[in-house]
C-alpha positions as CSV (number, residue, x, y, z in Angstrom):
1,X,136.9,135.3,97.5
2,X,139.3,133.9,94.6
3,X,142.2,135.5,93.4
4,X,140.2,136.0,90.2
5,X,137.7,138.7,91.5
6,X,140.6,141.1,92.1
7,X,141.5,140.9,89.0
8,X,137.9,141.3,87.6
9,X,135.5,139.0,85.6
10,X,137.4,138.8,82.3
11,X,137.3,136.0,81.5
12,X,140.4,134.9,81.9
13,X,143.7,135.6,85.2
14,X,147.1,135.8,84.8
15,X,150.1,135.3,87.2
16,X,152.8,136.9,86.6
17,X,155.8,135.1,86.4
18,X,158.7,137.4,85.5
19,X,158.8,141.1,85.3
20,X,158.0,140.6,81.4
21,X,156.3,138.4,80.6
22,X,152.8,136.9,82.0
23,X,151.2,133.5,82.2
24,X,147.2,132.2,81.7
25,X,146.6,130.4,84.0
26,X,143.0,129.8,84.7
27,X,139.8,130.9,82.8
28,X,136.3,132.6,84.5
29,X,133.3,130.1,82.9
30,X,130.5,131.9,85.4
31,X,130.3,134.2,87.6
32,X,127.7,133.1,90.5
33,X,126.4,136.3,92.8
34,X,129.8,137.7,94.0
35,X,132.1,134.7,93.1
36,X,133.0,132.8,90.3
37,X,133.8,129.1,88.8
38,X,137.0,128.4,87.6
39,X,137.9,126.4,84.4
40,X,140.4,124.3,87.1
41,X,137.2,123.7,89.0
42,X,135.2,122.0,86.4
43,X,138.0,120.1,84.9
44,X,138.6,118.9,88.6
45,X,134.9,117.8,88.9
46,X,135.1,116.4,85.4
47,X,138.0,114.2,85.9
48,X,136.8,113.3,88.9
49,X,132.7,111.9,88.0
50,X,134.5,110.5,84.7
51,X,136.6,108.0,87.3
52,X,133.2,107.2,89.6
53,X,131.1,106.5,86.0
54,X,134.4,103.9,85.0
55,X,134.3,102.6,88.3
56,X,130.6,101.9,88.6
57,X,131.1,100.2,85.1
58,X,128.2,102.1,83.9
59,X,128.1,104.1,80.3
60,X,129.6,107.5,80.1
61,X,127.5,110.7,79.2
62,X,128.7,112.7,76.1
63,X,131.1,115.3,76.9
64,X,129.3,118.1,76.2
65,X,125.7,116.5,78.5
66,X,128.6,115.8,81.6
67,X,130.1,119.6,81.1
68,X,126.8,120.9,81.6
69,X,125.6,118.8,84.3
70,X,129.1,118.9,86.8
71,X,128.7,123.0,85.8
72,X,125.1,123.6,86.9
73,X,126.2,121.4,90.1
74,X,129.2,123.6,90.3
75,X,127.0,127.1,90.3
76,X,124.4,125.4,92.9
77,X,127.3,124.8,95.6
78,X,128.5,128.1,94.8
79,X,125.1,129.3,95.9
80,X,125.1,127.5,99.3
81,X,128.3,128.3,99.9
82,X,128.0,132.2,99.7
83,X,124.6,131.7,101.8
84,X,126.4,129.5,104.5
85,X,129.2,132.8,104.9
86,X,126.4,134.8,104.8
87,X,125.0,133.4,107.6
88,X,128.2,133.2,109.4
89,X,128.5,129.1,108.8
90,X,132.1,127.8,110.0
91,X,134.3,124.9,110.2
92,X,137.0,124.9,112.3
93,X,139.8,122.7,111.5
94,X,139.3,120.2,114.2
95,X,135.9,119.5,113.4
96,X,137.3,119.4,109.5
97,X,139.9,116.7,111.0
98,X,137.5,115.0,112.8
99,X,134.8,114.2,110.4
100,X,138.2,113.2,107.7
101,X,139.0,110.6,110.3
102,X,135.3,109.0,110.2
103,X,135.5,109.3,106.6
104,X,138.8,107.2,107.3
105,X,137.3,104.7,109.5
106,X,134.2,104.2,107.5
107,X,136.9,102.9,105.1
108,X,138.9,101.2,106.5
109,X,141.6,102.4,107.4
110,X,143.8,104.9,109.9
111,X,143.6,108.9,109.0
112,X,147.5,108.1,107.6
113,X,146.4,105.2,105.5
114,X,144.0,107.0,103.9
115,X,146.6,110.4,103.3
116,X,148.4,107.8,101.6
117,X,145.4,106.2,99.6
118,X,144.8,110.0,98.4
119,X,147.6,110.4,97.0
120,X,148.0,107.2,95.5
121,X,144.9,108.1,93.7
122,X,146.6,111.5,92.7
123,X,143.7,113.5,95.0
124,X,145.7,116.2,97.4
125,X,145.1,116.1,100.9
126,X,144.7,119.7,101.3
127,X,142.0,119.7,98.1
128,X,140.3,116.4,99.7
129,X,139.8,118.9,103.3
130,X,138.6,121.6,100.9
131,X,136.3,119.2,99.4
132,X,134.9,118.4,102.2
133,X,134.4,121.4,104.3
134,X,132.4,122.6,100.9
135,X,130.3,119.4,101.2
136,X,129.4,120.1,105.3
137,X,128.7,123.8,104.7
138,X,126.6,122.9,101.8
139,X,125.1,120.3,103.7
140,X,124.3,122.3,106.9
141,X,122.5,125.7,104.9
142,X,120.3,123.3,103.1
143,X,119.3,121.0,105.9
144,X,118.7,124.7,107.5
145,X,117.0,126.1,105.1
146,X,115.0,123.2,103.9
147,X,114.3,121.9,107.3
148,X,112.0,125.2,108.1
149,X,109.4,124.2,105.2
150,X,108.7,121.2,106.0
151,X,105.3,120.8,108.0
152,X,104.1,117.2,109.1
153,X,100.7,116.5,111.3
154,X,99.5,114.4,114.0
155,X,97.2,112.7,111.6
156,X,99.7,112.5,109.0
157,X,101.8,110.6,111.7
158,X,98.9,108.4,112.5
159,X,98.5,107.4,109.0
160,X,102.1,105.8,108.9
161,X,102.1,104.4,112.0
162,X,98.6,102.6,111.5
163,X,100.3,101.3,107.7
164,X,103.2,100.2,109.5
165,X,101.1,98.3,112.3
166,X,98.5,96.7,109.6
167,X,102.0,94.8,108.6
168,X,103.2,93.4,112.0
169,X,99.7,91.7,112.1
170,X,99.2,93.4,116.1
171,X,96.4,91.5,118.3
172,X,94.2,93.1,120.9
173,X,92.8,91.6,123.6
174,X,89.1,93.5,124.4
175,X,86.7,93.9,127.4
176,X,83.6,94.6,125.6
177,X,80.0,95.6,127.3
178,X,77.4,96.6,125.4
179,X,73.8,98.0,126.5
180,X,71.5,97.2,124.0
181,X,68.2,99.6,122.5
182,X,65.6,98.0,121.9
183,X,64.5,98.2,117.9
184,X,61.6,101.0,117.5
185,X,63.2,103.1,120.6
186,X,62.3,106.5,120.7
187,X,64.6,109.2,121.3
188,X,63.9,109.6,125.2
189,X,64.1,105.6,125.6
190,X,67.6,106.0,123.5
191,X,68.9,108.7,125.6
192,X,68.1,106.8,128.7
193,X,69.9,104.0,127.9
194,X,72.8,106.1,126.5
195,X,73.1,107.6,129.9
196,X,73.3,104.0,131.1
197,X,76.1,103.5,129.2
198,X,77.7,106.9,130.4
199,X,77.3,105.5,133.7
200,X,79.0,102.5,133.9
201,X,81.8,104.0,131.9
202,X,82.5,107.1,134.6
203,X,82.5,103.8,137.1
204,X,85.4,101.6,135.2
205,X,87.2,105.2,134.9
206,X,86.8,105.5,138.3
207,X,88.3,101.8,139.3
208,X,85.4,99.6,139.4
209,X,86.3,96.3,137.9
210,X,85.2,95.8,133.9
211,X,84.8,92.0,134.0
212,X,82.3,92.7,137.7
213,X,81.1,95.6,136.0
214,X,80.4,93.8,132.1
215,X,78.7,90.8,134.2
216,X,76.2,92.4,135.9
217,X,75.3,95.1,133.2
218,X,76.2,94.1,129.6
219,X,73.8,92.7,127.1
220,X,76.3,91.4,125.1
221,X,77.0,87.5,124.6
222,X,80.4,87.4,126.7
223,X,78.7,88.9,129.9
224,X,79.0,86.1,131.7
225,X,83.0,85.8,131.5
226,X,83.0,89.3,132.2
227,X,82.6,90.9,129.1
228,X,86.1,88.8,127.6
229,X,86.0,90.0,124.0
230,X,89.1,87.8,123.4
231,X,92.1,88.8,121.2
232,X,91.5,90.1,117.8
233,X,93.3,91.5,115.1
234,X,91.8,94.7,113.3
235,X,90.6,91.9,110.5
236,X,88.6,90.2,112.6
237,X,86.9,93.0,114.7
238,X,83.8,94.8,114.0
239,X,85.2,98.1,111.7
240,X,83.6,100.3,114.4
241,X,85.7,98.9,117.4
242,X,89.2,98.6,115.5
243,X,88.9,102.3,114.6
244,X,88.7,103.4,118.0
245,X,90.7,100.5,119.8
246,X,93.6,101.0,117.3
247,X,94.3,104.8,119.5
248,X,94.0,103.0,122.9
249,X,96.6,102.7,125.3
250,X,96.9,99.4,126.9
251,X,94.6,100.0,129.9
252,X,92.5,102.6,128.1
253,X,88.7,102.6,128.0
254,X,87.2,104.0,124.6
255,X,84.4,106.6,124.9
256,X,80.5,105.0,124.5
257,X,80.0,104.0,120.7
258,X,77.5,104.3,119.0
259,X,76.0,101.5,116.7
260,X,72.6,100.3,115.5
261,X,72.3,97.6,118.0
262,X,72.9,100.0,121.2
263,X,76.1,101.6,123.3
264,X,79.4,99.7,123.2
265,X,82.2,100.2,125.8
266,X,86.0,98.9,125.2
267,X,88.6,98.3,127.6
268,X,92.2,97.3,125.9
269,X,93.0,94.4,128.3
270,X,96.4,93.6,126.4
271,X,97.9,94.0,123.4
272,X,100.3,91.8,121.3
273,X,102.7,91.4,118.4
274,X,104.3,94.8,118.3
275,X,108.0,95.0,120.0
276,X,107.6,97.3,123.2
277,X,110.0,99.8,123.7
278,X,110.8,100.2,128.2
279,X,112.2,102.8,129.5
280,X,114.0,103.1,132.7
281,X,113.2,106.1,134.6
282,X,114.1,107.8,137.8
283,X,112.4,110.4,140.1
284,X,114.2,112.1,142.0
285,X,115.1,115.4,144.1
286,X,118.2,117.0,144.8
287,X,120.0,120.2,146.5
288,X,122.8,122.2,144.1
289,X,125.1,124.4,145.7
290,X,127.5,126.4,143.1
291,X,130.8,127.3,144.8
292,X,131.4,131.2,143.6
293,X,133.8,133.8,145.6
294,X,131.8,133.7,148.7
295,X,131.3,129.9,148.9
296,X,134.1,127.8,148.6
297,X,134.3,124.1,147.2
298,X,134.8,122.9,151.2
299,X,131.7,125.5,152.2
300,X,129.6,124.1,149.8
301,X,130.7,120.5,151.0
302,X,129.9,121.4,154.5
303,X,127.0,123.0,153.8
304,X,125.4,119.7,152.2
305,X,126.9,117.4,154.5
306,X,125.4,119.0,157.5
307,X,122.2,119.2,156.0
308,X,121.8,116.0,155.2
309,X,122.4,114.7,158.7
310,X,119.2,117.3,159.3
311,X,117.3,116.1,157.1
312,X,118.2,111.7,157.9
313,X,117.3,112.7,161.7
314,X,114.0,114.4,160.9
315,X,114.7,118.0,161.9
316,X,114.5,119.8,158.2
317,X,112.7,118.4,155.5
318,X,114.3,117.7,151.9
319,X,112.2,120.1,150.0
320,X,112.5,123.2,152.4
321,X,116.2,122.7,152.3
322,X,115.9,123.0,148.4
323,X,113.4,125.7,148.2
324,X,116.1,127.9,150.9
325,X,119.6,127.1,149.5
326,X,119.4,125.2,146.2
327,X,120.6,127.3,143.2
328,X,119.0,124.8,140.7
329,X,116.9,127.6,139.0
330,X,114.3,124.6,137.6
331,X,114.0,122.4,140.4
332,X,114.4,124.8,143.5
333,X,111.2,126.2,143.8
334,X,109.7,122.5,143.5
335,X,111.7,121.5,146.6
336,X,114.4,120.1,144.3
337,X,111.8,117.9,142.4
338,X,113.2,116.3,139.0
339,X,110.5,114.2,138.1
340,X,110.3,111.3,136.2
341,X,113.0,110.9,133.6
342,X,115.8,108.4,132.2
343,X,119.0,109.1,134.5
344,X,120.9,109.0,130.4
345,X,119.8,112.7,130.8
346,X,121.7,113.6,133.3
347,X,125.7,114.3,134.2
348,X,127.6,111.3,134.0
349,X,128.7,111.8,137.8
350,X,125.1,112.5,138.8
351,X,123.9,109.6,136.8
352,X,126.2,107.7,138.8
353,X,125.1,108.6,142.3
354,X,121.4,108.1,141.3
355,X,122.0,104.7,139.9
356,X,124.1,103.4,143.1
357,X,121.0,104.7,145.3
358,X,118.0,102.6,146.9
359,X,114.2,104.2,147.0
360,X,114.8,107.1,149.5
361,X,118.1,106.7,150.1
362,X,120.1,110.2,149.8
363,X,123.5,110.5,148.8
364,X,126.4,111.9,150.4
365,X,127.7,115.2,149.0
366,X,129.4,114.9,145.4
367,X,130.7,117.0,143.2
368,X,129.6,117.2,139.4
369,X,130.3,119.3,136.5
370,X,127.6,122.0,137.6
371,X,128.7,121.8,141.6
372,X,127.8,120.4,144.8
373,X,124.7,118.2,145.3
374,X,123.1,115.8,147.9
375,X,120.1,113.4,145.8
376,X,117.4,111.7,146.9
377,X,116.2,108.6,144.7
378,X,111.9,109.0,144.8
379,X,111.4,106.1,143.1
380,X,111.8,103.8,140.1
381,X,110.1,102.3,137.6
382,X,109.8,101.1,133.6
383,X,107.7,103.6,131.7
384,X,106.3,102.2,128.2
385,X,107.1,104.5,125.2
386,X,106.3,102.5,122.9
387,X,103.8,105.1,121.5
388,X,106.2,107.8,121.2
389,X,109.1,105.7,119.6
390,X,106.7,104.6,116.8
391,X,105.6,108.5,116.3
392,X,108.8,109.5,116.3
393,X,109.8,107.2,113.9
394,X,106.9,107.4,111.3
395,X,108.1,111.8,111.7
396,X,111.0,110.7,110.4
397,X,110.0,108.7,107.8
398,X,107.6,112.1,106.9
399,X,110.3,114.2,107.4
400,X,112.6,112.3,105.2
401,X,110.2,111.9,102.7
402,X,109.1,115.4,102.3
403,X,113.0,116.7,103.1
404,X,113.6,115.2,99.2
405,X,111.1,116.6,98.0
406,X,111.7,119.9,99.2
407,X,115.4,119.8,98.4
408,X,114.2,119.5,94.9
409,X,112.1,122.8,95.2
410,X,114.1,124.9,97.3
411,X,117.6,124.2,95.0
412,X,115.1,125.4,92.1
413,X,114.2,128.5,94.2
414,X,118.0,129.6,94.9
415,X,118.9,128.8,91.2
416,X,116.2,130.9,89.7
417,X,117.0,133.7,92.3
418,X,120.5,134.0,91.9
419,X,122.4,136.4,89.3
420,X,124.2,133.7,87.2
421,X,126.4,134.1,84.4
422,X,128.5,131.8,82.2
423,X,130.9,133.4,80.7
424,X,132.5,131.1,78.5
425,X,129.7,128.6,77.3
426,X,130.4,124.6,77.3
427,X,132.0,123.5,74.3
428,X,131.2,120.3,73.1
């Protein structure tokens, strides 16, 4: 709370500067909830715009149009400011220094080249750090706040994703078979042939061979090289196919479709044209012990070491081990069973270990930041998420788009909520 709000909302504070006599300092031109803007304030901001307008070379608003605008700014960060103390919102000085040095860096130059740059430019350090922890807090209640409105969908995700493939001009390679219905069918010879077409679909999910499969059963004119559809951008395929093939993993078989010459099967052979994003993955098991006041750091050493020479000659399996003694409360009851994941995730001492490991191969006892473990490398392998990088993308494309839009609405909300009053209008 400023100075100014113990001396109440006059209008105007004084500092008193002998015993008899008193000095104006600054004036009261709103009062905003339970603080205030100060005259100092907005000739600060006003200075300071009025030197980015000269800089950017473009033309300068009238006085009295700028007043208004840097004001109503003013009384808006005042508003996010009283709700980020309300919610208990902090910056502690080291973060505060920390994100002055990146401002530093983004510019140039060393934190004490830019102190100097400051002041050359007449801005004090200390109001620069003021500044700026008012522009994080600010930023952090509205990214809060605005962040719980916003609402995207899985077909709104689709939708971007298929806009942004249509432009990379992606090819797909197709198995095709198709059973065909005679014209004139009636609904017991359609049904029969539909259940065909079930058939030999629930036999390609099962393993059988497509091409073997699309030989000896399709009607279609590329039967006899195995149903080869050949590559085909979502141009040049039938409409019906490229709206179902488009949602197919590489691998995938589409469900039976449906069109007026009979039942259609698709199997995505391959696909091309779109960059693929590989991920190396892990699986692994391991045993924690946590050292406390009954287990010391050389018990729980001992402990691991012995059971691992158990476990390498056969007499205790790895996953009873973990289910008996490891105090990894998500993996213990799983035998010590990770899963499939990037070792990224992981400590960087247990990322270690894993990475120096061959398939099976269990490490000796190491410590890490969460205690003693022994691992076992499962496996390895390169996992395609292609898919989720490009839906995780296009959400944040969404999310960006509808984040400015409901910035716009929420900053209208809090304005129209909040008691607000100027007590010494804008002069022109």
């Amino acid at each position: 709370m400023k100075l100014i709000q113990l001396l109440g909302i006059a209008g105007i504070a004084f500092l008193t500067t002998s015993t008899s006599h008193a000095q104006v300092i600054d004036k009261v031109i709103a009062q905003v909830e339970e603080d205030v803007v100060l005259q100092s304030e907005l000739d600060r901001k006003m200075a300071q715009i009025k030197s980015q307008i000269i800089a950017r070379g473009t033309a300068m608003p009238t006085e009295q149009v700028l007043k208004k605008e840097v004001l109503d700014a003013l009384i808006l960060e005042n508003i996010q400011l009283q709700m980020a103390s309300r919610a208990g919102m902090k910056i502690s000085d080291a973060e505060l220094q920390h994100f002055a040095g990146q401002i530093a860096k983004q510019s140039g130059m060393s934190l004490p080249e830019f102190r100097l740059k400051l002041a050359a430019d007449g801005i004090g350090y200390e109001i620069f750090l003021s500044d700026l922890r008012n522009e994080i807090m600010v930023n952090r209640v509205r990214d809060g706040f605005v962040n719980q409105r916003i609402q995207i969908s899985e077909k709104e995700i689709e939708s971007i994703i298929q806009a942004i493939d249509s432009q990379k001009r992606i090819e797909y390679h197709l198995g095709h078979i198709l059973i065909q219905v005679p014209e004139d069918s009636d609904e017991k010879t359609i049904k029969f042939y539909q259940e065909k077409a079930n058939d030999l679909r629930k036999q390609v999910e099962s393993g059988s061979d497509f091409s073997i499969i699309a030989a000896n059963n399709s009607d279609g004119p590329n039967a006899q090289s195995g149903g080869d559809f050949g590559w085909h951008t979502e141009d040049s395929m039938p409409t019906l196919f490229s709206d179902v093939v488009y949602y197919m993993d590489k691998g995938a078989t589409s469900s039976v479709i449906r069109s007026p010459s009979g039942f259609h099967i698709l199997k995505l052979l391959d696909k091309r044209g779109e960059e693929q994003h590989m991920v190396y993955q892990v699986n692994s098991r391991h045993i924690l012990i946590q050292p406390d006041v009954i287990t010391s750091e050389e018990d729980a050493q001992a402990l691991l070491t012995s059971v691992r020479e158990q476990i390498m000659k056969g007499e205790k399996d790895f996953a009873d081990v973990a289910k008996k003694y490891s105090k990894d409360p998500g993996s213990a009851n799983i035998g010590g069973d990770l899963g499939w994941q990037s070792p990224n995730i992981y400590d960087p001492i247990f990322k270690d270990q894993i990475t120096r490991l061959s398939v099976n191969e269990i490490s000796l006892p190491f410590k890490s930041s969460f205690g003693w473990h022994i691992v076992q490398l499962l496996g390895e392998r390169q996992e395609d998420q292609t898919k989720e990088m490009k839906q995780n993308q296009a959400a944040q494309v969404l999310r960006q788009r509808k984040f400015n839009e409901e910035v716009e609405a929420w900053l209208r909300e809090i304005r129209d909520e909040a008691y607000v009053k100027k007590v010494v209008e804008e002069q022109s």
